[in-house]
Each structure stands twice: as C-alpha cells, then as structure tokens.
N, CA, C and O atoms as a GROMACS GRO file, in nm:
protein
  300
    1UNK      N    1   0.083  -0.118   0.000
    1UNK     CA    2   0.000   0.000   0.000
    1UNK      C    3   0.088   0.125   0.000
    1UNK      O    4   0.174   0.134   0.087
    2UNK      N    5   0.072   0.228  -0.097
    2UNK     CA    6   0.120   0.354  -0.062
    2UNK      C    7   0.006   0.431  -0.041
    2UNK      O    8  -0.113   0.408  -0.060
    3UNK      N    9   0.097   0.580   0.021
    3UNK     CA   10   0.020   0.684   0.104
    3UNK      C   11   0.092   0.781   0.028
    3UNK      O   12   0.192   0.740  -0.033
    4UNK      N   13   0.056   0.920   0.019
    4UNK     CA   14   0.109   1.034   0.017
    4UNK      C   15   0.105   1.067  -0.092
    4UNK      O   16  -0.002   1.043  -0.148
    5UNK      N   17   0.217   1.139  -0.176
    5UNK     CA   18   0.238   1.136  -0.312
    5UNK      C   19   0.227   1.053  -0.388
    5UNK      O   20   0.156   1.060  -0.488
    6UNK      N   21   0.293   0.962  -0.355
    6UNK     CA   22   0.266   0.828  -0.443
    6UNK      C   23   0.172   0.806  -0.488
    6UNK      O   24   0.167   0.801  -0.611
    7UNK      N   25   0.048   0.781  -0.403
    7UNK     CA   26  -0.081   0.771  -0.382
    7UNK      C   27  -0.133   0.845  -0.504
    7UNK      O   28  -0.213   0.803  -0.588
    8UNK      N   29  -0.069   0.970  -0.497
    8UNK     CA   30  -0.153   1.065  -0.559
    8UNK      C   31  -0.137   1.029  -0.704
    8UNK      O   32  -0.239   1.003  -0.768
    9UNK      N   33  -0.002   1.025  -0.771
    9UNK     CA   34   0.010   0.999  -0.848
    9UNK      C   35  -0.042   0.865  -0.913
    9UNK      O   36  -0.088   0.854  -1.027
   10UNK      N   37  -0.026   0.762  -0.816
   10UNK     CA   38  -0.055   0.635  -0.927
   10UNK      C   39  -0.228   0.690  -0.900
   10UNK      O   40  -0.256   0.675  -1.019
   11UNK      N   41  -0.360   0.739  -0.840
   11UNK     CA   42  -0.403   0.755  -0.867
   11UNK      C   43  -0.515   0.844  -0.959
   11UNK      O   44  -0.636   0.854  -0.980
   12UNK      N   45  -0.399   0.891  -0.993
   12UNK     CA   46  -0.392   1.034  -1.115
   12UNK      C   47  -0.454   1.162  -1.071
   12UNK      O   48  -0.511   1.248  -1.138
   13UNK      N   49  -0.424   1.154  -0.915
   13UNK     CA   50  -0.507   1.281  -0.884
   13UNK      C   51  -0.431   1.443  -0.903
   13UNK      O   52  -0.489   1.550  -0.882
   14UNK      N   53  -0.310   1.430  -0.939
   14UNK     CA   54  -0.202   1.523  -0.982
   14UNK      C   55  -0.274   1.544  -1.099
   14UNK      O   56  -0.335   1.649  -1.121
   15UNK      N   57  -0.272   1.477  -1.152
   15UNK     CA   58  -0.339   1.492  -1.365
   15UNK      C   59  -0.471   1.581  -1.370
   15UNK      O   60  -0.505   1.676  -1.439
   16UNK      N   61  -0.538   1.502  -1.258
   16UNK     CA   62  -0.698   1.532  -1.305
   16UNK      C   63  -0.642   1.717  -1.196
   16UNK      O   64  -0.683   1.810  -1.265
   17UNK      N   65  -0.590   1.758  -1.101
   17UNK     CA   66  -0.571   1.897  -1.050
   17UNK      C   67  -0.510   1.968  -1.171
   17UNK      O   68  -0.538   2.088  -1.174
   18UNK      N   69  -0.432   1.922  -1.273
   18UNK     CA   70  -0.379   1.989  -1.361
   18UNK      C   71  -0.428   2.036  -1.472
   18UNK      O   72  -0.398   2.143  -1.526
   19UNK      N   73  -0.524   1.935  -1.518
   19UNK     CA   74  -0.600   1.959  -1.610
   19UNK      C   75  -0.724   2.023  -1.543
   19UNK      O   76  -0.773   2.101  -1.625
   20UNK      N   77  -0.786   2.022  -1.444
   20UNK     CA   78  -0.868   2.113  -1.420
   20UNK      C   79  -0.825   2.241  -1.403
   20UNK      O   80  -0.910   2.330  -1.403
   21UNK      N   81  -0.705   2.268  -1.388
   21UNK     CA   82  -0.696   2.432  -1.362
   21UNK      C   83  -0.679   2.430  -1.506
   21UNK      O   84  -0.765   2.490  -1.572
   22UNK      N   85  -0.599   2.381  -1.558
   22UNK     CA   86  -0.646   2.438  -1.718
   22UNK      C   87  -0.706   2.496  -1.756
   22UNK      O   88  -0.712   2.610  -1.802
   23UNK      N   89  -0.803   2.352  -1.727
   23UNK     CA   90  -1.012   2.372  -1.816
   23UNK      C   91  -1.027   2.536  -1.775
   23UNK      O   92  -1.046   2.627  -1.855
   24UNK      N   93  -1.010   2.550  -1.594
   24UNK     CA   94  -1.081   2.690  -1.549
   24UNK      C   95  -0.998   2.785  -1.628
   24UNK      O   96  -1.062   2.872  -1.688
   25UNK      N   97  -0.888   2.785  -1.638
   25UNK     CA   98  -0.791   2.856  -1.709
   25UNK      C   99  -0.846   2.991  -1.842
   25UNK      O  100  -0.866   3.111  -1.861
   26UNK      N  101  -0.849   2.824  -1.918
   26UNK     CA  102  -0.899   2.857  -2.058
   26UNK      C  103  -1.035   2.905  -2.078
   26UNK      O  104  -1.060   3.001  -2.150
   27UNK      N  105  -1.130   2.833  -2.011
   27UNK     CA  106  -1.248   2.897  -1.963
   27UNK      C  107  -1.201   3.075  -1.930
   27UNK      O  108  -1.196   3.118  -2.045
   28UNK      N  109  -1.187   3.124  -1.892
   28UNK     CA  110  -1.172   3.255  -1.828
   28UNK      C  111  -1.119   3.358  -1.909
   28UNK      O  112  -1.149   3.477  -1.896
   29UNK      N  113  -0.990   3.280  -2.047
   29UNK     CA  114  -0.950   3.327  -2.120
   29UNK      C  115  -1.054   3.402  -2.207
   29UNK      O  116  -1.058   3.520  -2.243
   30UNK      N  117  -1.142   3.293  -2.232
   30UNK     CA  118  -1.222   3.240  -2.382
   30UNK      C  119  -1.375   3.356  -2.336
   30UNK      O  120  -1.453   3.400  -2.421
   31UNK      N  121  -1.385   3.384  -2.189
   31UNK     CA  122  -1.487   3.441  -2.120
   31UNK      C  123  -1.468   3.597  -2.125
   31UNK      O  124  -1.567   3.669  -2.122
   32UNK      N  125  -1.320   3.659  -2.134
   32UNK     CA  126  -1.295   3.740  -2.144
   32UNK      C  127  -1.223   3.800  -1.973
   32UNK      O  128  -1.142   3.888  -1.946
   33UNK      N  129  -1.296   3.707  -1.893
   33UNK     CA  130  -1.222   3.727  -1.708
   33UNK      C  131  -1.060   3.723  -1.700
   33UNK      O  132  -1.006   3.753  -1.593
   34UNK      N  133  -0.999   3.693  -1.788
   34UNK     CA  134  -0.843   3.692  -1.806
   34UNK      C  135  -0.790   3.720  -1.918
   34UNK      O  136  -0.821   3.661  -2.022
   35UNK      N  137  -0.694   3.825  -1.908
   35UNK     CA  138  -0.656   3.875  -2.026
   35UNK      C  139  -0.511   3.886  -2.063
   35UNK      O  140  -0.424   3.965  -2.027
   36UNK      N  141  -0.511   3.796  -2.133
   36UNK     CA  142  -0.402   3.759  -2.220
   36UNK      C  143  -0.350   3.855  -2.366
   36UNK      O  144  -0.419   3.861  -2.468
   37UNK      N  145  -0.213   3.928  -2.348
   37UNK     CA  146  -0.184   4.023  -2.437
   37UNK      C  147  -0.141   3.974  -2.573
   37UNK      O  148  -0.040   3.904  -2.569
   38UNK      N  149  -0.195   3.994  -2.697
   38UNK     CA  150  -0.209   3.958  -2.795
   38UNK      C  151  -0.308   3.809  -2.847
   38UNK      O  152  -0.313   3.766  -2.962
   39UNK      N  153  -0.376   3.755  -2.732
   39UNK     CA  154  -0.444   3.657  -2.765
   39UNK      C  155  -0.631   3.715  -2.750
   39UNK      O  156  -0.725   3.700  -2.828
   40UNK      N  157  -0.621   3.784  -2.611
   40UNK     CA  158  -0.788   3.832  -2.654
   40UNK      C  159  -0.783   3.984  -2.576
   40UNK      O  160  -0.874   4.039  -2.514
   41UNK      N  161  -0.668   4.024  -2.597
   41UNK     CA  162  -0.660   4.180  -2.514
   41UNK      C  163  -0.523   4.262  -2.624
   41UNK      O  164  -0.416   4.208  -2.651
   42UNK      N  165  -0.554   4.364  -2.659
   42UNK     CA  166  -0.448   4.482  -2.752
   42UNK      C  167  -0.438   4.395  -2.880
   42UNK      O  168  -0.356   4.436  -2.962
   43UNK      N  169  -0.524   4.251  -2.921
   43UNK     CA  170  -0.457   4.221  -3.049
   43UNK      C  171  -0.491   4.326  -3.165
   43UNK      O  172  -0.531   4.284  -3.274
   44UNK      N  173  -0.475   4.456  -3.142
   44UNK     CA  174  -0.459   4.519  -3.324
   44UNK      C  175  -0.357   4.600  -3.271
   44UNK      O  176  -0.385   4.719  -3.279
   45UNK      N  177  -0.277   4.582  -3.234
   45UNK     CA  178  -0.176   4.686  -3.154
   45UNK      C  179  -0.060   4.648  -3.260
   45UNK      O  180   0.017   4.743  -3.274
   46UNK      N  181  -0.034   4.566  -3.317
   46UNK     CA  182   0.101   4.553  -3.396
   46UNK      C  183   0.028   4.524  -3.543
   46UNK      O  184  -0.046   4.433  -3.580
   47UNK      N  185   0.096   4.670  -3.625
   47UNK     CA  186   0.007   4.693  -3.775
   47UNK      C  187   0.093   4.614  -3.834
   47UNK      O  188   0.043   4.520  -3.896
   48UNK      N  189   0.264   4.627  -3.833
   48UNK     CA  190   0.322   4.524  -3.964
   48UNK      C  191   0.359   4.388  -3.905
   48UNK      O  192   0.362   4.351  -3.787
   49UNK      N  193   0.382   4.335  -4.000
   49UNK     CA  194   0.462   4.225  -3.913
   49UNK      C  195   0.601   4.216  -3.809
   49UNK      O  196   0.710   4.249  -3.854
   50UNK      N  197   0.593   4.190  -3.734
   50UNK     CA  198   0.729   4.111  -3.682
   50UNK      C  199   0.857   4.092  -3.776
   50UNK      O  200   0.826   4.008  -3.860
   51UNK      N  201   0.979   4.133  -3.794
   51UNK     CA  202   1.068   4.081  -3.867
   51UNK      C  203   1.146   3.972  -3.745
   51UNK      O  204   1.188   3.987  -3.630
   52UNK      N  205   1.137   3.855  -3.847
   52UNK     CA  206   1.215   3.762  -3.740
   52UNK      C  207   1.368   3.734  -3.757
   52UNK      O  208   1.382   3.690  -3.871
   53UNK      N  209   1.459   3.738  -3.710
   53UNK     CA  210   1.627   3.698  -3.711
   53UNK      C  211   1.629   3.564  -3.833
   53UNK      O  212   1.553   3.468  -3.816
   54UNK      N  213   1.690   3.567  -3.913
   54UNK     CA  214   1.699   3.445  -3.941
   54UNK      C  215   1.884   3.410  -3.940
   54UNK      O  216   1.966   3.497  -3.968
   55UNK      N  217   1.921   3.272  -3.904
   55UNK     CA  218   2.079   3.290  -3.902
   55UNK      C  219   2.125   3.143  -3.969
   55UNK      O  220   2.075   3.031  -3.963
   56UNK      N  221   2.243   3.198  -4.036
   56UNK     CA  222   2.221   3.085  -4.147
   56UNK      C  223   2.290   2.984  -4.098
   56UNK      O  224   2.368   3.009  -4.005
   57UNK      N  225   2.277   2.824  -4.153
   57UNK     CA  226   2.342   2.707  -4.118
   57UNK      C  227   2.498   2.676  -4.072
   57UNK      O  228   2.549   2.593  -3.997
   58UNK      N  229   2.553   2.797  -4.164
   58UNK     CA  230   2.680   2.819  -4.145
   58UNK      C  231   2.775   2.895  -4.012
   58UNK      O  232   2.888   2.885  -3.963
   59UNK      N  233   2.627   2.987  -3.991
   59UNK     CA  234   2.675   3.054  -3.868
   59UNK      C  235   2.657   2.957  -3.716
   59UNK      O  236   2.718   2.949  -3.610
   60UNK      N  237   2.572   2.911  -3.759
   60UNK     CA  238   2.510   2.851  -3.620
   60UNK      C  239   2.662   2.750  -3.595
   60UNK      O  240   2.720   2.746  -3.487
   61UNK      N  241   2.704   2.681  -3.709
   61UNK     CA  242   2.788   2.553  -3.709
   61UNK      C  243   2.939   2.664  -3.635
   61UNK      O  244   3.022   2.628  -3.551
   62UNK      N  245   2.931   2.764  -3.684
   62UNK     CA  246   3.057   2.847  -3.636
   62UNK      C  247   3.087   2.868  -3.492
   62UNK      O  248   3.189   2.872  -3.423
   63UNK      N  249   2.926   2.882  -3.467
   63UNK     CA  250   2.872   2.926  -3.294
   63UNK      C  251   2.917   2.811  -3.238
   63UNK      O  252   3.014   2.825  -3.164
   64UNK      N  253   2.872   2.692  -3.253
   64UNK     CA  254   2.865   2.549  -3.182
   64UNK      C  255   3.028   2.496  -3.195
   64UNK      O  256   3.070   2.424  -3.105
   65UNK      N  257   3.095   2.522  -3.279
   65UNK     CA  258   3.191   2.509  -3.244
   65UNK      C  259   3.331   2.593  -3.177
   65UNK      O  260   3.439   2.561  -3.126
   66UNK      N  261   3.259   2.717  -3.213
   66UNK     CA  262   3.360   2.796  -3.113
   66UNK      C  263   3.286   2.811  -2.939
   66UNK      O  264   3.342   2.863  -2.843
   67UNK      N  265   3.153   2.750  -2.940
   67UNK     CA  266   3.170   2.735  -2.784
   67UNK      C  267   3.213   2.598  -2.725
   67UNK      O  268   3.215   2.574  -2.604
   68UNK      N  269   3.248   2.512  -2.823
   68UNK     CA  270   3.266   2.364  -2.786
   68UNK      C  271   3.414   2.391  -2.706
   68UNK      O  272   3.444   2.369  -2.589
   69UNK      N  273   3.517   2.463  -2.846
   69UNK     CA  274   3.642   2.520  -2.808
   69UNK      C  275   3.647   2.574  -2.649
   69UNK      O  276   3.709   2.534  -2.551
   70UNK      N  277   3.570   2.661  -2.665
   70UNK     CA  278   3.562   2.727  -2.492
   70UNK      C  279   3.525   2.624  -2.423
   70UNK      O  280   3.642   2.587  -2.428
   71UNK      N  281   3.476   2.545  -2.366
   71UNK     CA  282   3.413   2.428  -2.295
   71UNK      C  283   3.522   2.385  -2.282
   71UNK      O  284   3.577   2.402  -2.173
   72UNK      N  285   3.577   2.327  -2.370
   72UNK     CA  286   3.733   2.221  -2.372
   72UNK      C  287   3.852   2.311  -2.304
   72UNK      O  288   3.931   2.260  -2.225
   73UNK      N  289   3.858   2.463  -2.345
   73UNK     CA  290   3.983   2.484  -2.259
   73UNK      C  291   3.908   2.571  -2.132
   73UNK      O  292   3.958   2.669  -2.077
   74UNK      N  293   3.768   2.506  -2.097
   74UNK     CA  294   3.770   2.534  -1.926
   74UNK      C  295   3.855   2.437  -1.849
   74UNK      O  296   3.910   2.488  -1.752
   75UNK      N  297   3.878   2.311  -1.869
   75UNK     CA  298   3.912   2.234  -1.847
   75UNK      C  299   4.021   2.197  -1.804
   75UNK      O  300   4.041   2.078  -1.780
   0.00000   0.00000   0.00000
C-alpha cells in the first residue's frame, strides 16, 4: 500500500488537479475574465509584421563550435 504522493500519483489525482486548472484557465480566457496580451486583449496593436532573425546554417555551425572550443579549454 502507498500513502502520500505516491498515492496521488498512481491515482492520477495530480493529472486530473492539472487539467482542471487548465479547463478553469482557458475557460476565463475564452470568457474574457483573463486577459491575455495579444491573444484576446491589444490584439490590433502591432500593424506590420514582426521581422524575425533568421541565421544561417553556417553561422550557427561556427557558434557550436567555437563554444565547444571554450568548454574544452575550461578544463
């Protein structure tokens, strides 16, 4: 027999507390009682798009190995 946490878990009562705050969560969102910025509160606030970073394959491979370098002579 377990008690305590254990308990809780093998009887999924962690899951079912998690997913109910959710449910109320999203409920509240969707109700308008919680307001979430750019999902149901200021969304016309940004007219153009976003420009996003893009960095090319080559750079990234440059990054990863000049911090590998650093890693190795912490050492």
């Amino acid at each position: 027999m377990t008690g305590g946490i254990l308990r809780g878990i093998e009887d999924g009562w962690f899951m079912a507390e998690i997913a109910e705050a959710a449910f109320v969560y999203q409920q509240k969102v969707e109700q308008g009682e919680k307001k979430v910025v750019g999902v149901n509160s200021h969304t016309g606030t940004v007219g153009t798009p976003v420009e996003i970073l893009r960095v090319s394959h080559e750079v990234e491979r440059d990054q990863v190995a000049d911090l590998g370098r650093r890693r190795a002579g912490r050492a």
